[in-house]
C-alpha positions as CSV (number, residue, x, y, z in Angstrom):
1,X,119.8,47.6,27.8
2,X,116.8,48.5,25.9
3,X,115.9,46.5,22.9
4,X,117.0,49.0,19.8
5,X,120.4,48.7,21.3
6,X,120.4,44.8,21.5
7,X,119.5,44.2,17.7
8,X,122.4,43.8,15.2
9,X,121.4,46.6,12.9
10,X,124.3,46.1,10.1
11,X,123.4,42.6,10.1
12,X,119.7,43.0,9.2
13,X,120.9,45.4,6.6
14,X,123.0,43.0,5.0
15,X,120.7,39.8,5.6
16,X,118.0,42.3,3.2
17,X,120.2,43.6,0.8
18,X,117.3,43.1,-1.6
19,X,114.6,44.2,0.0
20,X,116.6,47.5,0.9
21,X,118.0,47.9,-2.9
22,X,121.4,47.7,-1.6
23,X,124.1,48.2,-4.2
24,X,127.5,46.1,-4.4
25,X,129.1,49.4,-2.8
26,X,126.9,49.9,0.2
27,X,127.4,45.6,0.9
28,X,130.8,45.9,0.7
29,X,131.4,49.1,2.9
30,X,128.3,47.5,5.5
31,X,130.3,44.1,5.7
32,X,133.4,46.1,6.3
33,X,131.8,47.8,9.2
34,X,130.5,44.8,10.8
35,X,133.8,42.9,10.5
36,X,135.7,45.9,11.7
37,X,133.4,45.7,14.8
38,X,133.2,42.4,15.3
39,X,137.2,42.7,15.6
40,X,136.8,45.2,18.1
41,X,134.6,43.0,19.9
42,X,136.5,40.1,20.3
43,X,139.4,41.9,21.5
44,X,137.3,43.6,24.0
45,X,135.6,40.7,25.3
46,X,139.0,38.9,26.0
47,X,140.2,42.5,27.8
48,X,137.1,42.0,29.5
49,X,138.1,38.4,30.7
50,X,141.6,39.7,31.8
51,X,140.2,41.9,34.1
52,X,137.4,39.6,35.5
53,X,140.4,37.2,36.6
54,X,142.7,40.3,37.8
55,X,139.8,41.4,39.9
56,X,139.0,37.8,41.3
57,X,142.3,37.5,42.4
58,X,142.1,40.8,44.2
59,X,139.2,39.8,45.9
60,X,140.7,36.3,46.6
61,X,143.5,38.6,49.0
62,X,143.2,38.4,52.7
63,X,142.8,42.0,52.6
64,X,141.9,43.3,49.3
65,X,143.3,46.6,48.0
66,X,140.2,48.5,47.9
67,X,141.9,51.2,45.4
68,X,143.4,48.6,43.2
69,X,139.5,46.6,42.7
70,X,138.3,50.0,42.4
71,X,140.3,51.1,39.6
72,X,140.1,47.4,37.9
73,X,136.0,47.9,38.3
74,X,136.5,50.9,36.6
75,X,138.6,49.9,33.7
76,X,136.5,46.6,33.4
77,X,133.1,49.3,33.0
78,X,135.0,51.8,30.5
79,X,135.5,48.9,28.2
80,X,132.1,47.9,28.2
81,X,130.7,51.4,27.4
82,X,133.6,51.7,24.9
83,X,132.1,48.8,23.6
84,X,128.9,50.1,23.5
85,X,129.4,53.1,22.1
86,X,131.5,51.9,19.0
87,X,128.4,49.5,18.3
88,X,126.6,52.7,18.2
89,X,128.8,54.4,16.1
90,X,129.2,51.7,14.0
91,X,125.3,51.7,13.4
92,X,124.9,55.4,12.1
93,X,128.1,55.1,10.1
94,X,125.9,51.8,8.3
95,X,122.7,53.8,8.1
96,X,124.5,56.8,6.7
97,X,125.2,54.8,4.0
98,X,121.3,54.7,3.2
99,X,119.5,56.9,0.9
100,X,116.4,58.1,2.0
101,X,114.0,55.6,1.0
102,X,116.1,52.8,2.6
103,X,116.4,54.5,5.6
104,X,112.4,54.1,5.7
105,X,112.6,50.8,4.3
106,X,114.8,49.4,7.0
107,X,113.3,51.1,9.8
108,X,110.3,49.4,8.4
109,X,112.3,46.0,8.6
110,X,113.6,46.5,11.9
111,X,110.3,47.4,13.5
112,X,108.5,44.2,11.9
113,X,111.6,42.0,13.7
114,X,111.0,43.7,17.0
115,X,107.1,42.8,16.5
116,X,107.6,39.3,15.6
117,X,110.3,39.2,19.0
118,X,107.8,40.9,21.0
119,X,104.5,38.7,21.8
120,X,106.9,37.3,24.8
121,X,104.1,37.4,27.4
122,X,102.7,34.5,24.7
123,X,105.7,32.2,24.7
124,X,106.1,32.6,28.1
125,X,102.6,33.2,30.0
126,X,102.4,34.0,33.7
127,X,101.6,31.3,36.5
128,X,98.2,33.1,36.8
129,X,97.9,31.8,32.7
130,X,99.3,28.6,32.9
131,X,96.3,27.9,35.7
132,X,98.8,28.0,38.7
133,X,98.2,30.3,41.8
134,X,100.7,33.1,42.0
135,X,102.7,33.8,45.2
């Protein structure tokens, strides 16, 4: 997954209420997203866990049922788009409750905390760096 999707956009919003001029009714409405959410995942992650052991005991079979795993493999990757998508929606429902200018502002935000994440090559340098032949 690409990195815009991986970072907890409500939660930046919220942890710079100030900075975004956030009023008491936006907080409330963006913590009642992200809890709502945060809900959602839980119960899908323990869904999630169902099916992993459903479809380890399938495969644990002398002869598996190739149409049962199939349709568990299926289920188990619905969930995780559901998943995904809900975090998505979940996101624009947050920044539609922006005006304008903290729309820009937090866009702003979130591009500085994907800068200071970036310089990765520096935390972790290549063997070539770190003097070492490469194979």
């Amino acid at each position: 997954r690409g990195a815009r999707e991986d970072r907890p956009v409500i939660s930046q919003m919220l942890n710079n209420k100030e900075a975004l001029g956030l009023s008491s009714d936006q907080v409330r409405r963006l913590e009642q997203l992200r809890d709502n959410f945060q809900r959602l995942t839980i119960r899908n992650e323990a869904d999630l866990r169902i099916l992993e052991l459903d479809i380890a005991a399938l495969l644990n079979s002398d002869t598996v049922d190739m149409a049962k795993l199939e349709a568990k493999m299926r289920e188990e990757e619905k969930l995780r788009t559901d998943l995904r998508v809900a975090r998505m929606r979940a996101i624009e429902q947050g920044k539609a409750l922006l005006n304008a200018d903290q729309k820009k502002k937090l866009t702003e935000l979130l591009r500085q905390s994907l800068t200071l994440r970036s310089p990765a090559a520096s935390q972790n340098p290549s063997a070539t760096e770190r003097g070492q032949p490469s194979r």
